[in-house]
N, CA, C and O atoms as a Maestro MAE file, in Angstrom:
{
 s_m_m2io_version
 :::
 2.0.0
}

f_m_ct {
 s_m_title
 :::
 protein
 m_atom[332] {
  # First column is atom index #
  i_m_mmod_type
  r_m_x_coord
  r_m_y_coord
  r_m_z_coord
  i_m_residue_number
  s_m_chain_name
  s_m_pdb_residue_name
  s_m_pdb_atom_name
  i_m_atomic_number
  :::
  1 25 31.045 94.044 0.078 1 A "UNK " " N  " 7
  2 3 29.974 95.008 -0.041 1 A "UNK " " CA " 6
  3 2 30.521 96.428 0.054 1 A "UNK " " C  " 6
  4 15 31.441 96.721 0.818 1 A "UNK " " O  " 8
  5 25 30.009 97.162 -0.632 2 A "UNK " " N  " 7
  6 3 30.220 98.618 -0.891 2 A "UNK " " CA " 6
  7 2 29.452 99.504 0.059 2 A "UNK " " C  " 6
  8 15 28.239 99.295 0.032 2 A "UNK " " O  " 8
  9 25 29.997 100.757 1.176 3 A "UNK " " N  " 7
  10 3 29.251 101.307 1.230 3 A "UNK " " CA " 6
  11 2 28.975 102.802 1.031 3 A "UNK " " C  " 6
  12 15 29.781 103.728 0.937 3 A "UNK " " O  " 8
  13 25 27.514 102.809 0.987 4 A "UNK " " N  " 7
  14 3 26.882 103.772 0.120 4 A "UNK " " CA " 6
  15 2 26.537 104.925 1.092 4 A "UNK " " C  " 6
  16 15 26.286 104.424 2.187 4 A "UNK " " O  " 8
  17 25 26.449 105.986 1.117 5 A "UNK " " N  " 7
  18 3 26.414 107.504 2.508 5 A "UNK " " CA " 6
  19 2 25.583 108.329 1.089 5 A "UNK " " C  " 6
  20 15 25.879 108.916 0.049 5 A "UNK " " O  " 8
  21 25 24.117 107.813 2.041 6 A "UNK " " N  " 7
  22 3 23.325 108.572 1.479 6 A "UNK " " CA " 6
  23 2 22.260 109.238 2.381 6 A "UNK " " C  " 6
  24 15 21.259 108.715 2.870 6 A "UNK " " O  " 8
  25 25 22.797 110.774 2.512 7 A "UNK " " N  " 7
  26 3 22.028 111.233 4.302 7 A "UNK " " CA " 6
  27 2 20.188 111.817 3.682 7 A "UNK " " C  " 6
  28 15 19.939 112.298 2.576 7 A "UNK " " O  " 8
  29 25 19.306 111.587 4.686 8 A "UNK " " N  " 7
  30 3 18.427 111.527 4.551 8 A "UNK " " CA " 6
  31 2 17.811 113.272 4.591 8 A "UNK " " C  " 6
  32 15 16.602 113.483 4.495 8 A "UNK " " O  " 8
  33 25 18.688 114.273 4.724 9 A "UNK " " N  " 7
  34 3 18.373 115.574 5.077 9 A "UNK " " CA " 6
  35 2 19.466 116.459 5.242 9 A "UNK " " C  " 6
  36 15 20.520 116.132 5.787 9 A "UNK " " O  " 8
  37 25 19.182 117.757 4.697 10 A "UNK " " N  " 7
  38 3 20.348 118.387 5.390 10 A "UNK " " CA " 6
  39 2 20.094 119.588 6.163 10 A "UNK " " C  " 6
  40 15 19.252 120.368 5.718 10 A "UNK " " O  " 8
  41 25 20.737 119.882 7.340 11 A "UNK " " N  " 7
  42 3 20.460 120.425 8.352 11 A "UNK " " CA " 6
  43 2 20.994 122.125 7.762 11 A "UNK " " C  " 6
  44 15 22.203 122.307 7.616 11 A "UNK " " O  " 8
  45 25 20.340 122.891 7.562 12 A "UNK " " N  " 7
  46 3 20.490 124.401 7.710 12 A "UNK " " CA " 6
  47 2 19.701 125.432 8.757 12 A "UNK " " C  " 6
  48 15 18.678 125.184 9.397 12 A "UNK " " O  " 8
  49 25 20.371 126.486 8.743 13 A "UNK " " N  " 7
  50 3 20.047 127.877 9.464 13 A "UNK " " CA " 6
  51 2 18.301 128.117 8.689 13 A "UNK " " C  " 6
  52 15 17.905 128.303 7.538 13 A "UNK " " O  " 8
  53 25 17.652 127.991 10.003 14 A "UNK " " N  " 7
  54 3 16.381 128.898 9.874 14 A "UNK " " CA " 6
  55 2 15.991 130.482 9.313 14 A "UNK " " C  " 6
  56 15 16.407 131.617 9.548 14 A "UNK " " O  " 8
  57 25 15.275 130.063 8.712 15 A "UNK " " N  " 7
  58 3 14.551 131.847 7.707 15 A "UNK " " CA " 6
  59 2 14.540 132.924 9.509 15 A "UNK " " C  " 6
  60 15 14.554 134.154 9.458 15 A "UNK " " O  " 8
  61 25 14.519 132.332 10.592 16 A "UNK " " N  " 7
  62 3 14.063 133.255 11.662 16 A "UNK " " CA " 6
  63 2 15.683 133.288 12.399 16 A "UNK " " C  " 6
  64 15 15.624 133.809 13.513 16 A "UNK " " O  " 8
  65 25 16.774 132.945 12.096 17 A "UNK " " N  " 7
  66 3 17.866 133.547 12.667 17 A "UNK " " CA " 6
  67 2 17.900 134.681 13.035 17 A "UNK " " C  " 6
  68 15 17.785 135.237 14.127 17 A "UNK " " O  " 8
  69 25 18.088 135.028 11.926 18 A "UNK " " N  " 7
  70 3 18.430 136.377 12.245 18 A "UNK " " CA " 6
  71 2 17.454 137.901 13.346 18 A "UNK " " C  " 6
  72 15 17.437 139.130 13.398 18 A "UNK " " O  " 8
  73 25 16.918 136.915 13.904 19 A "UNK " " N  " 7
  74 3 15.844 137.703 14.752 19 A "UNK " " CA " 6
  75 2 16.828 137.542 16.264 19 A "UNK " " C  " 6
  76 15 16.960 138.443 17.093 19 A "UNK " " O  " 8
  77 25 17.381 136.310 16.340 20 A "UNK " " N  " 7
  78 3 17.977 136.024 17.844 20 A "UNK " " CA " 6
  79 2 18.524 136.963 18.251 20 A "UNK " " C  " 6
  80 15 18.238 137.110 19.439 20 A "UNK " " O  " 8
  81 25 19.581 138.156 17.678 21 A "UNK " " N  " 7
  82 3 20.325 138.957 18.830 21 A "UNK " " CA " 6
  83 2 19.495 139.689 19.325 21 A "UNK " " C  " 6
  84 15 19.697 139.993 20.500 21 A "UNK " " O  " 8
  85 25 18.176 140.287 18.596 22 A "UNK " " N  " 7
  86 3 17.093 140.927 19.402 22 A "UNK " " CA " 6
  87 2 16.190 140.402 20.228 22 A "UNK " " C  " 6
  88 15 15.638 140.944 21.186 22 A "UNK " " O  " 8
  89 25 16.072 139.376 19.836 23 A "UNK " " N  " 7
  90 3 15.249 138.189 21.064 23 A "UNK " " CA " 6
  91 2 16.214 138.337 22.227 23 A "UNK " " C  " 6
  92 15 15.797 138.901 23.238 23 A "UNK " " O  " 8
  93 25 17.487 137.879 22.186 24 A "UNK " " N  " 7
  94 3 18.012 137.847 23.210 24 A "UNK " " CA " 6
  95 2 18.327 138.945 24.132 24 A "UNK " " C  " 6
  96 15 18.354 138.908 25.362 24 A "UNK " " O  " 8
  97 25 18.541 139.847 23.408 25 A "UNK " " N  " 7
  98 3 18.207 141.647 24.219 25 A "UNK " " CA " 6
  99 2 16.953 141.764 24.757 25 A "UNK " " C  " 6
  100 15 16.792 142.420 25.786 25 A "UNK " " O  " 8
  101 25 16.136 141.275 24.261 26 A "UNK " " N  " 7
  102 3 14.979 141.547 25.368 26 A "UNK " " CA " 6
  103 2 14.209 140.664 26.087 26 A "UNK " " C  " 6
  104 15 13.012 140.882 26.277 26 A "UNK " " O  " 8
  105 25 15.021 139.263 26.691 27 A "UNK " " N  " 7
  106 3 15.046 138.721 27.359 27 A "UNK " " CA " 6
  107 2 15.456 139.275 29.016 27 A "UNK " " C  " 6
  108 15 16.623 139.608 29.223 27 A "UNK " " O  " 8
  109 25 14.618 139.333 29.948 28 A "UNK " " N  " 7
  110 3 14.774 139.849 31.213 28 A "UNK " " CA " 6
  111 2 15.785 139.029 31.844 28 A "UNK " " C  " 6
  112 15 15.581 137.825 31.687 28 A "UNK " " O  " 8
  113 25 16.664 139.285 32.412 29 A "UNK " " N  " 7
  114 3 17.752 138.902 33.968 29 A "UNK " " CA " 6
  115 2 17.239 137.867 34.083 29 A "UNK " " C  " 6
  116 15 16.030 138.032 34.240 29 A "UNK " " O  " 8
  117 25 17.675 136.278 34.092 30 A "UNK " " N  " 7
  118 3 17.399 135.425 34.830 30 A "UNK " " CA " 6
  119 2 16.908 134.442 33.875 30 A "UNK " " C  " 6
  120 15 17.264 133.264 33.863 30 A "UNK " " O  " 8
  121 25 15.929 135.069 32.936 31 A "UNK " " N  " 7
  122 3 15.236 133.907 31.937 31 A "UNK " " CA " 6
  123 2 15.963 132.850 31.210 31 A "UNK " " C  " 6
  124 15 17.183 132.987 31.119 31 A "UNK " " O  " 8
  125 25 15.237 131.505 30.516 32 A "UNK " " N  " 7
  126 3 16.404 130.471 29.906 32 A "UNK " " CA " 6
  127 2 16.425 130.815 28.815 32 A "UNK " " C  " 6
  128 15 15.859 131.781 28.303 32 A "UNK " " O  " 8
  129 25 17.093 130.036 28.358 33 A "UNK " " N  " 7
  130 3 17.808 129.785 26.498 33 A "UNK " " CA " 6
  131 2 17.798 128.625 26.535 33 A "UNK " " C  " 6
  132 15 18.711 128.168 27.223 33 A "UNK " " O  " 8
  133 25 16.997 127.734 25.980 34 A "UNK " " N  " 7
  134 3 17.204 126.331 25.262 34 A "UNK " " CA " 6
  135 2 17.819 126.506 24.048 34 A "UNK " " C  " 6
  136 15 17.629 127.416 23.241 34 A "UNK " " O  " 8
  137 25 18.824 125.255 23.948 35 A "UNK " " N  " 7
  138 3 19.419 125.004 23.004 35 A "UNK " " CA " 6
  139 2 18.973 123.372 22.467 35 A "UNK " " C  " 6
  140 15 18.846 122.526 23.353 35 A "UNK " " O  " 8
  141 25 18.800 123.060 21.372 36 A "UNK " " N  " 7
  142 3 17.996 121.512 20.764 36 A "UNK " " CA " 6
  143 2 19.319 121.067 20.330 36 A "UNK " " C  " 6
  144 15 19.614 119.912 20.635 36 A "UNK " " O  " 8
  145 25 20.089 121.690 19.742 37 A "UNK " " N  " 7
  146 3 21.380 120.745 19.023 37 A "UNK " " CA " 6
  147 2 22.152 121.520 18.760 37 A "UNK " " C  " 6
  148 15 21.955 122.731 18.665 37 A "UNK " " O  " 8
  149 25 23.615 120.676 18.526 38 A "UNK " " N  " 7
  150 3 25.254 121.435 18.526 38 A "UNK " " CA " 6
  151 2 24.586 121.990 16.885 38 A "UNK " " C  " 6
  152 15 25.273 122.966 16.584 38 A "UNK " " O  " 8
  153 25 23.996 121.845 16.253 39 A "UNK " " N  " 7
  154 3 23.902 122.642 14.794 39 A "UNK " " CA " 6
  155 2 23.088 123.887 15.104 39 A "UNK " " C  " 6
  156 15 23.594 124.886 14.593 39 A "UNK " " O  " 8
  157 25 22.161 124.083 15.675 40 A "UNK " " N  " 7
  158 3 21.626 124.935 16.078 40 A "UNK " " CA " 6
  159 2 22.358 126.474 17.080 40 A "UNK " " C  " 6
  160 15 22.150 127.683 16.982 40 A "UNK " " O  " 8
  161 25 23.333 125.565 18.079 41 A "UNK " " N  " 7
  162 3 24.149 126.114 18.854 41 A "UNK " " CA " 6
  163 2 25.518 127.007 17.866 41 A "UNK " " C  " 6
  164 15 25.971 128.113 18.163 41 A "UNK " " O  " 8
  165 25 25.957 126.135 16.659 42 A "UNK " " N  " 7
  166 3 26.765 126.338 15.919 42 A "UNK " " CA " 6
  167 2 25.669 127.631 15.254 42 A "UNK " " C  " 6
  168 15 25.614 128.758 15.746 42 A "UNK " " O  " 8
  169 25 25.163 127.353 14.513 43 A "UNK " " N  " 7
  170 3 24.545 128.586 14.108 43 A "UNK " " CA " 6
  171 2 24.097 130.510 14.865 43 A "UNK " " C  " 6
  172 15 24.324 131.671 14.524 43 A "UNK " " O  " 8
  173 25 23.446 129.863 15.897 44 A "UNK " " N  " 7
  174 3 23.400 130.810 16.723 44 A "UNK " " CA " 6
  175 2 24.406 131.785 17.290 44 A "UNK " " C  " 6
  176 15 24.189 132.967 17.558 44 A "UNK " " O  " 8
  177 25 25.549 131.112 17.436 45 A "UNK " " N  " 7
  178 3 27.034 131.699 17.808 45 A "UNK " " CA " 6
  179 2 27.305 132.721 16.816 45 A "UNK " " C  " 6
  180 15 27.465 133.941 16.852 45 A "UNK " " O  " 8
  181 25 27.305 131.657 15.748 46 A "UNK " " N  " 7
  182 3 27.817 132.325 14.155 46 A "UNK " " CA " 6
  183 2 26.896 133.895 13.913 46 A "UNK " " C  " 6
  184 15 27.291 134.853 13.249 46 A "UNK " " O  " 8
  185 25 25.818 133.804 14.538 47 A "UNK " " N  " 7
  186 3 25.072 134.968 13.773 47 A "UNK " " CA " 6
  187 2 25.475 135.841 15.149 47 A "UNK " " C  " 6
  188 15 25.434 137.015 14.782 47 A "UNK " " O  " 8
  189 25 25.793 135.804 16.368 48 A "UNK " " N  " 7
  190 3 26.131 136.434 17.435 48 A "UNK " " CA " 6
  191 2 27.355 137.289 17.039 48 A "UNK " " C  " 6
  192 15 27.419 138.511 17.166 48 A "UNK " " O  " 8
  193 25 28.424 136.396 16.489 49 A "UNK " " N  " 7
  194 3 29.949 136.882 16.391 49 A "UNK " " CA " 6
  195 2 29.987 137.843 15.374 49 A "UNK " " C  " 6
  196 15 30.535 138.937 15.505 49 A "UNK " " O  " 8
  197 25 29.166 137.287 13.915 50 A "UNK " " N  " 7
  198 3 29.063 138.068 12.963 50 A "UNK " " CA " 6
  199 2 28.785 139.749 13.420 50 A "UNK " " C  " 6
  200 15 29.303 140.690 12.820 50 A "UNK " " O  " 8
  201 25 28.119 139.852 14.276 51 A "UNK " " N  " 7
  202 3 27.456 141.198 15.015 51 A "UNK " " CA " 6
  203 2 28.390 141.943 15.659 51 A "UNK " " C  " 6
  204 15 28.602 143.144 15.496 51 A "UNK " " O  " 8
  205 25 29.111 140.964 16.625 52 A "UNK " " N  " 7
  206 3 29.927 141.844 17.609 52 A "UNK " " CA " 6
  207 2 29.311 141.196 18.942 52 A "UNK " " C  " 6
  208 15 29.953 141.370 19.977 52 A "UNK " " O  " 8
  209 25 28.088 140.444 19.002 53 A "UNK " " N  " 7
  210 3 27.269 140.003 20.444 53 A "UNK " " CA " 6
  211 2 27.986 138.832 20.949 53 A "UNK " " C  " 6
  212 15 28.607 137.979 20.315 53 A "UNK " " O  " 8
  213 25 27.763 138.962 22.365 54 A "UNK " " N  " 7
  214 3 28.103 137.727 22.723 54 A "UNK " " CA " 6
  215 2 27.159 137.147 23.466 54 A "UNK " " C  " 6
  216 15 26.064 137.707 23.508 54 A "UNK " " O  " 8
  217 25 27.353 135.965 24.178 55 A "UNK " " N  " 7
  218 3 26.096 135.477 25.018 55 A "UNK " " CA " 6
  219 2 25.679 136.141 26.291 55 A "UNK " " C  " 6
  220 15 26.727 136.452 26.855 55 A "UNK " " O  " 8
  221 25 24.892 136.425 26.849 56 A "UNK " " N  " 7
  222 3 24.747 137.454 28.356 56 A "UNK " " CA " 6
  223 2 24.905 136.482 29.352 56 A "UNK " " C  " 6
  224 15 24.535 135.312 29.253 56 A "UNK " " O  " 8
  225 25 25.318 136.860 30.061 57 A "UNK " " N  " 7
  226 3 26.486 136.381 31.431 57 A "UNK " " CA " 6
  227 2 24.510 136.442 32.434 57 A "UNK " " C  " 6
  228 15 24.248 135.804 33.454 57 A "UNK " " O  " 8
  229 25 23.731 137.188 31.837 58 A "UNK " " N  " 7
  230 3 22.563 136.884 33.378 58 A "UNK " " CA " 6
  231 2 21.579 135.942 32.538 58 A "UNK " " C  " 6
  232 15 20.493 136.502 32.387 58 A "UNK " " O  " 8
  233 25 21.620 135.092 32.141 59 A "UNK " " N  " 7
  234 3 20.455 134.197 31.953 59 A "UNK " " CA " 6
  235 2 21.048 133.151 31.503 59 A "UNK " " C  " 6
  236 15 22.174 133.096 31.009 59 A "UNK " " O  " 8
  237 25 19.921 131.881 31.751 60 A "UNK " " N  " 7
  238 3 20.321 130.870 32.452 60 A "UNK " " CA " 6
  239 2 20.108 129.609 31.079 60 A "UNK " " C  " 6
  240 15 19.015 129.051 30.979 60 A "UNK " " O  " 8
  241 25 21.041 129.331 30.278 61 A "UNK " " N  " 7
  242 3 21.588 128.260 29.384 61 A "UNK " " CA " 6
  243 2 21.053 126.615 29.544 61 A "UNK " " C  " 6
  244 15 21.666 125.951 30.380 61 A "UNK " " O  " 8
  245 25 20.106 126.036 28.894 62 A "UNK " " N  " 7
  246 3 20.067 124.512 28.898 62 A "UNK " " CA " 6
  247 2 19.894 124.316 27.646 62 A "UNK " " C  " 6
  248 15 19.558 125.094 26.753 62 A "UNK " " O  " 8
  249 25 20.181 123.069 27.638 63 A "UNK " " N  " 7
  250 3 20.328 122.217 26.466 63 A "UNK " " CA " 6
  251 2 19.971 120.664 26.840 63 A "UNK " " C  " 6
  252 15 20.052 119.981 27.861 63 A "UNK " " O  " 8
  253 25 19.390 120.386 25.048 64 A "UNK " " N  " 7
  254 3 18.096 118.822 25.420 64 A "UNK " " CA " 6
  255 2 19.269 118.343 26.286 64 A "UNK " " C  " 6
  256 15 19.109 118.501 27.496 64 A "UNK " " O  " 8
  257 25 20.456 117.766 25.867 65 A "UNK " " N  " 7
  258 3 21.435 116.637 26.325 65 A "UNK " " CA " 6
  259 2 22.752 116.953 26.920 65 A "UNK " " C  " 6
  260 15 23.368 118.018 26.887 65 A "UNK " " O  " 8
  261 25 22.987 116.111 27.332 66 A "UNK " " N  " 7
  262 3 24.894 116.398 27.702 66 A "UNK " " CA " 6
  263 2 26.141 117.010 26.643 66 A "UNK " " C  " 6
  264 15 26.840 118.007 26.828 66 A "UNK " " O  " 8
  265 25 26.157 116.161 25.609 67 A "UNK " " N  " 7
  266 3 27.311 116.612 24.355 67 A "UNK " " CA " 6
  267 2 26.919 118.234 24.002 67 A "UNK " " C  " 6
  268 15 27.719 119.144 23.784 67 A "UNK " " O  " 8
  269 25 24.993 118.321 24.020 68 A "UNK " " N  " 7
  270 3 25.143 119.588 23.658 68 A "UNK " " CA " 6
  271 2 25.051 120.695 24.293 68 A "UNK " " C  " 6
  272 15 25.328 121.802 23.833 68 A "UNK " " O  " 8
  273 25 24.439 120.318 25.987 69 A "UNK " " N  " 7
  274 3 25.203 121.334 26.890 69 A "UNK " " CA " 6
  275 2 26.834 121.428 26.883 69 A "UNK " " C  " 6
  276 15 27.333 122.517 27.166 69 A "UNK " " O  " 8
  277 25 27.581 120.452 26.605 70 A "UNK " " N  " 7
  278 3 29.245 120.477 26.780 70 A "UNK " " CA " 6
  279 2 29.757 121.677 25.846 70 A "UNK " " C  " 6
  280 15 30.424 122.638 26.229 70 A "UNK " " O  " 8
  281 25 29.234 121.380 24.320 71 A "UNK " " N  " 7
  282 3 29.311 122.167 23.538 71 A "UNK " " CA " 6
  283 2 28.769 123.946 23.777 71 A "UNK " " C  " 6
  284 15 29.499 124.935 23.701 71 A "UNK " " O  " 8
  285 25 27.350 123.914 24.062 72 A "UNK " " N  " 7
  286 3 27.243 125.499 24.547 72 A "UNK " " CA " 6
  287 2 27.978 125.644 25.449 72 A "UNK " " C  " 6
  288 15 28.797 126.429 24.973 72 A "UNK " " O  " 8
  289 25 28.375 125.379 26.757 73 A "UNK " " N  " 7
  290 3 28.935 125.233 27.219 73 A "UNK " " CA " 6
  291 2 30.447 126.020 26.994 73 A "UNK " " C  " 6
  292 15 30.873 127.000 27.606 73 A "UNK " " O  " 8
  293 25 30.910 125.465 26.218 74 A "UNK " " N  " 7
  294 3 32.096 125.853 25.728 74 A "UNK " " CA " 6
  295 2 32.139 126.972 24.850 74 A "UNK " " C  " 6
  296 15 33.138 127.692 24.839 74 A "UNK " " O  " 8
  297 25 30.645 127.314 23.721 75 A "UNK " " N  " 7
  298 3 31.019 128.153 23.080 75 A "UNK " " CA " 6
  299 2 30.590 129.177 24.141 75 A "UNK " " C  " 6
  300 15 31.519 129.977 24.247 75 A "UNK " " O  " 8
  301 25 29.489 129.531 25.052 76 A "UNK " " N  " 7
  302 3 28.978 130.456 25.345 76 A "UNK " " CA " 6
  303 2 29.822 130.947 26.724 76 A "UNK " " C  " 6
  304 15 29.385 131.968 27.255 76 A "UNK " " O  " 8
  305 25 31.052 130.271 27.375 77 A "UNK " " N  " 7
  306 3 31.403 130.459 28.674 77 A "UNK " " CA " 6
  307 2 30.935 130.658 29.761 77 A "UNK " " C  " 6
  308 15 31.450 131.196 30.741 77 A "UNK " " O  " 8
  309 25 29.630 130.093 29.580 78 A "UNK " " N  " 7
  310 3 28.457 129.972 30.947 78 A "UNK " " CA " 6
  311 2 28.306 128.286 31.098 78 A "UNK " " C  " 6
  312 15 28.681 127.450 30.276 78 A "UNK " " O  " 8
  313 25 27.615 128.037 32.456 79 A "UNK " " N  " 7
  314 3 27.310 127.072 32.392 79 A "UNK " " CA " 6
  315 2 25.765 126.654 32.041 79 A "UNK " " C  " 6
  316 15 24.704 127.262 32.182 79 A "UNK " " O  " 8
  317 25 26.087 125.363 31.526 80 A "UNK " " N  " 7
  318 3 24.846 124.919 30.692 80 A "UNK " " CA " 6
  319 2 24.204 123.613 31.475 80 A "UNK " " C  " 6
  320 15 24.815 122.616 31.859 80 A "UNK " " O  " 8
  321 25 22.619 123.942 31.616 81 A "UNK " " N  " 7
  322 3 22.198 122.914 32.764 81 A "UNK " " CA " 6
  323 2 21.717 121.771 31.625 81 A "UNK " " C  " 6
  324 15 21.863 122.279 30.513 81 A "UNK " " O  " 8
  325 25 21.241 120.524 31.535 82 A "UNK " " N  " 7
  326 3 20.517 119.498 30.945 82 A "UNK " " CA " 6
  327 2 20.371 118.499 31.896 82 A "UNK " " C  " 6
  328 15 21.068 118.248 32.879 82 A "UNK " " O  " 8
  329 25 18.753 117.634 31.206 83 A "UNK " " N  " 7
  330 3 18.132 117.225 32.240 83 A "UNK " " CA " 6
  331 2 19.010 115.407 32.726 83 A "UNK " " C  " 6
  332 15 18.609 114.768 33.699 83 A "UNK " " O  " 8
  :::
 }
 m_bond[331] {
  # First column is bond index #
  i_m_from
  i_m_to
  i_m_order
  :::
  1 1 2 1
  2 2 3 1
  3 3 4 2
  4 3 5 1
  5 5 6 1
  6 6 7 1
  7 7 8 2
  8 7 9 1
  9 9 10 1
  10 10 11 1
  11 11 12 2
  12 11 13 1
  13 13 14 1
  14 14 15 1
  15 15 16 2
  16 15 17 1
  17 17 18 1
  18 18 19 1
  19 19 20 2
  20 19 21 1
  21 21 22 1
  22 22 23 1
  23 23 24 2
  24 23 25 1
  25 25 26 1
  26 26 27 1
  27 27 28 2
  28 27 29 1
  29 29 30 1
  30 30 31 1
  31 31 32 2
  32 31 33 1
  33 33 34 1
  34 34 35 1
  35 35 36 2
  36 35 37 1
  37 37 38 1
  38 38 39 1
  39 39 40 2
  40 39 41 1
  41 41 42 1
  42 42 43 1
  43 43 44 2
  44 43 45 1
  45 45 46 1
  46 46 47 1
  47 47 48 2
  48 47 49 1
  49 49 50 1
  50 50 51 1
  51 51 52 2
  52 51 53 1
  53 53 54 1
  54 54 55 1
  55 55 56 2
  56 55 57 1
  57 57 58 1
  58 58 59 1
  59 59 60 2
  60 59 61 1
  61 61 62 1
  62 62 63 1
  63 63 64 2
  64 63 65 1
  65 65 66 1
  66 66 67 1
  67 67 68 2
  68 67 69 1
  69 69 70 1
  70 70 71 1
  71 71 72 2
  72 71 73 1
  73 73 74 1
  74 74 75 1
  75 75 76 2
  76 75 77 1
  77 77 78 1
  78 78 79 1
  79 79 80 2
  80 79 81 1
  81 81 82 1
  82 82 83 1
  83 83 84 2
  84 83 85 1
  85 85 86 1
  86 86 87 1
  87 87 88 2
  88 87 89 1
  89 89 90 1
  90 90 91 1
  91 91 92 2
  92 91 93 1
  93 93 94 1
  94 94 95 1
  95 95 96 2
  96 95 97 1
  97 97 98 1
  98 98 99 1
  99 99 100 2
  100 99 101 1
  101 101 102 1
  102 102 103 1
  103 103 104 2
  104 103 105 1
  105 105 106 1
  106 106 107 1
  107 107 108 2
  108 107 109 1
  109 109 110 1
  110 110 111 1
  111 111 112 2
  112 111 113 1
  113 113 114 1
  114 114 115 1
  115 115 116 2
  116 115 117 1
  117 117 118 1
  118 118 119 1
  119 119 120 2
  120 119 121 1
  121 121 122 1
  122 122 123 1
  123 123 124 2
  124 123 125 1
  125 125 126 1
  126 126 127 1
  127 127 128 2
  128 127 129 1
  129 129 130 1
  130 130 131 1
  131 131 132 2
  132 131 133 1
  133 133 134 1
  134 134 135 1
  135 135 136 2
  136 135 137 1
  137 137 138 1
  138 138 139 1
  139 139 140 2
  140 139 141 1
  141 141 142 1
  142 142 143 1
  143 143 144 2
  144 143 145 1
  145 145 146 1
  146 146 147 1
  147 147 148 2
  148 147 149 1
  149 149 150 1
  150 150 151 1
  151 151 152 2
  152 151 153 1
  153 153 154 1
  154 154 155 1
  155 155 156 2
  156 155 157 1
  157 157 158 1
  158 158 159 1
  159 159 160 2
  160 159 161 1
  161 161 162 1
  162 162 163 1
  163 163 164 2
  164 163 165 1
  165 165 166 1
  166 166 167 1
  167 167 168 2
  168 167 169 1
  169 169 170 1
  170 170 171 1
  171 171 172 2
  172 171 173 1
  173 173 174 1
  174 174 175 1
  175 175 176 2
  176 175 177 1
  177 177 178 1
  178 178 179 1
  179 179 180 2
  180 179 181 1
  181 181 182 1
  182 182 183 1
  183 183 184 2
  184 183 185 1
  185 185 186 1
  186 186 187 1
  187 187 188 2
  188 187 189 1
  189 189 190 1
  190 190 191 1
  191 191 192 2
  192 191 193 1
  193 193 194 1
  194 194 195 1
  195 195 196 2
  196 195 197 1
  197 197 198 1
  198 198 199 1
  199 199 200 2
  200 199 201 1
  201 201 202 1
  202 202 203 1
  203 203 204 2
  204 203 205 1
  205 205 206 1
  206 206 207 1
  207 207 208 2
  208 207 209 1
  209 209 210 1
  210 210 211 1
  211 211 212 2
  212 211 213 1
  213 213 214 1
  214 214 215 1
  215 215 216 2
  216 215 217 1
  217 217 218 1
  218 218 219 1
  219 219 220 2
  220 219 221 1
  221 221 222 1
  222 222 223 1
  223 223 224 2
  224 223 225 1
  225 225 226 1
  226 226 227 1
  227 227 228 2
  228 227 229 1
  229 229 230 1
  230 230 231 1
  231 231 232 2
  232 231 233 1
  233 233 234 1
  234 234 235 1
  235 235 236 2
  236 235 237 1
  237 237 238 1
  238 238 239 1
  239 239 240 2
  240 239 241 1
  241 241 242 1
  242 242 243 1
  243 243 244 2
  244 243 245 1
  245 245 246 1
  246 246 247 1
  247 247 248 2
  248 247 249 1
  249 249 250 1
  250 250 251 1
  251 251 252 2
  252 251 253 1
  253 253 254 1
  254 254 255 1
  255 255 256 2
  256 255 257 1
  257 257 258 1
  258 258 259 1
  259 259 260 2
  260 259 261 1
  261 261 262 1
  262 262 263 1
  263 263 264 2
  264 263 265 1
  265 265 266 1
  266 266 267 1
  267 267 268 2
  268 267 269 1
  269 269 270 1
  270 270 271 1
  271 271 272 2
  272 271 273 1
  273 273 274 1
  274 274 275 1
  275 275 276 2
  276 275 277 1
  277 277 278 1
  278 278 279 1
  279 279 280 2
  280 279 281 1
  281 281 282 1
  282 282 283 1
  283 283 284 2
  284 283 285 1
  285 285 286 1
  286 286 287 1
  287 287 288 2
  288 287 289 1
  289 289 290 1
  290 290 291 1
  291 291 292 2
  292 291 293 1
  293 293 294 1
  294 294 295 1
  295 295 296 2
  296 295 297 1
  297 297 298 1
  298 298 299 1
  299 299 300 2
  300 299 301 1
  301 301 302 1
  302 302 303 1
  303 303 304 2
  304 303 305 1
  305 305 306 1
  306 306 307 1
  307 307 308 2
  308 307 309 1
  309 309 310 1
  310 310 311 1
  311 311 312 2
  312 311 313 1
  313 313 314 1
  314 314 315 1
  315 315 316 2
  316 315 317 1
  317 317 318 1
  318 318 319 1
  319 319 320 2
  320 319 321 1
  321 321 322 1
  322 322 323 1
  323 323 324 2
  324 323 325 1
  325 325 326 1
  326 326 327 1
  327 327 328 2
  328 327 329 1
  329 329 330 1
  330 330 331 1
  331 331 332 2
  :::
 }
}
């Protein structure tokens, strides 16, 4: 048997990216950042770096799961809580 890789969707960057580095500027001291998935996380970075931004060192990072707290995690150099 042959097999066949035929994906059901493909995952791209949201029409509302490009709003995040200002969302995230006016986010107060302390507030969270959910993250849903390493594609999402991958994206978000990407439009950060493109800028010159990086992630803010005072507010507080989770993500749905483990792999993808590991991953923010790693890109953002904060720690990342999940439940």
């Amino acid at each position: 048997f042959a097999t066949l890789y035929a994906p059901l969707f493909d995952i791209e960057k949201g029409r509302e990216l490009n709003q995040l580095p200002t969302l995230l500027q006016n986010l107060q001291s302390g507030d969270y950042v959910f993250a849903v998935s390493k594609n999402a996380i991958v994206y978000a970075d990407q439009v950060l770096k493109n800028i010159g931004l990086h992630w803010r060192s005072d507010l507080n990072y989770f993500a749905v799961g483990r792999r993808s707290a590991e991953y923010f995690s790693a890109v953002t150099d904060h720690p990342v809580l999940y439940p």
